[in-house]
C-alpha distance (Angstrom), angle and dihedral (degrees) to the residues before:
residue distance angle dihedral
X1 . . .
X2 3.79 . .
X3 3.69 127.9 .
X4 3.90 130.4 -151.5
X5 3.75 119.0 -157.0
X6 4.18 119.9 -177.9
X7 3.29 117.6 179.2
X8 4.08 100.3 -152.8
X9 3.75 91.1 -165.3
X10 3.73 138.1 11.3
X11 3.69 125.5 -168.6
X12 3.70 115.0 -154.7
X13 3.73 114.9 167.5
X14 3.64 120.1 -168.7
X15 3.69 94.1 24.2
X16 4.03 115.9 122.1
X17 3.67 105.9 -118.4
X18 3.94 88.3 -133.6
X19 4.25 81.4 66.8
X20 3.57 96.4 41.4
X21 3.70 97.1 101.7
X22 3.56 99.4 45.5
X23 3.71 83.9 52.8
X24 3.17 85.9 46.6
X25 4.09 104.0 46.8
X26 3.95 91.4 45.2
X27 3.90 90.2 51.4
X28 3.64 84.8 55.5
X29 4.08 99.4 52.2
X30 4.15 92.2 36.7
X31 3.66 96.6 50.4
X32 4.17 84.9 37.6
X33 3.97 87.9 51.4
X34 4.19 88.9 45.2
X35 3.60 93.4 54.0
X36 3.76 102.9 43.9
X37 3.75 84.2 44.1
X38 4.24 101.4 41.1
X39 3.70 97.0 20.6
X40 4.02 126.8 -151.8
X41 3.53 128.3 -59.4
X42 3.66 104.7 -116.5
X43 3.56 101.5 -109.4
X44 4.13 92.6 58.0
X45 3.58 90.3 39.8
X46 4.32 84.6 56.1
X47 4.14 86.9 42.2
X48 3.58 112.1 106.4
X49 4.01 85.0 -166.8
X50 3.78 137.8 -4.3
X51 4.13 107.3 -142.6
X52 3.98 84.1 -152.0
X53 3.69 143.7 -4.6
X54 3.82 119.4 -169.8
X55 3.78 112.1 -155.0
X56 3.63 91.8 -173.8
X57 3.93 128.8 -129.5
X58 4.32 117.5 -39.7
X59 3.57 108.1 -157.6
X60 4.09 107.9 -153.3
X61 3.56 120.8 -177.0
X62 4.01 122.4 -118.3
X63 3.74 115.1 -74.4
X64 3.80 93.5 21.0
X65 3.77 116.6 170.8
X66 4.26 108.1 -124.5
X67 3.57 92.6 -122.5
X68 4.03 90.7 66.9
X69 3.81 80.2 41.6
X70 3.27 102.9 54.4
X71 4.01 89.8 32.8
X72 3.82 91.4 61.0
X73 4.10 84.0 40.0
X74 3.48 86.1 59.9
X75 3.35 104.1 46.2
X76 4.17 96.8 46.7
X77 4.09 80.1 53.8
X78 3.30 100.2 58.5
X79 3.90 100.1 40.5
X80 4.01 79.2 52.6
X81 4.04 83.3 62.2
X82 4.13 98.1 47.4
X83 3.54 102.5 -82.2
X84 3.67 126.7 131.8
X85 3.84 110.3 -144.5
């Protein structure tokens, strides 16, 4: 069974826009690694689409590298889809 996730939209305030995509790109691989790993609740995995998904705030200290970002990104997205990590 494969799964496809798009995000259509992510807000990230306070993020330079020259780190966006390596935010973005380690979002992608955590939250890829958390669902191959956890799996999907069944009603996501049923979902064709989910309008909205709030993951909540992630607090990150000053001078944060983007992969802790994005790994604490990830993992606030994916408890906002079921799972338990």
């Amino acid at each position: 069974m494969s799964t496809h996730i798009h995000i259509e939209r992510l807000v990230l305030e306070g993020i330079q826009v020259d780190r966006a995509g390596n935010v973005q790109r380690g979002l992608e691989r955590e939250l890829a690694r958390l669902v191959r790993e956890g799996g999907l609740v069944p009603e996501v995995r049923r979902s064709t689409a989910l309008p909205e998904l709030r993951a909540g705030s992630v607090a990150v200290g000053r001078g944060a590298q983007g992969a802790r970002f994005a790994t604490r990104l990830a993992s606030a997205v994916y408890r906002g889809l079921g799972g338990h990590k």
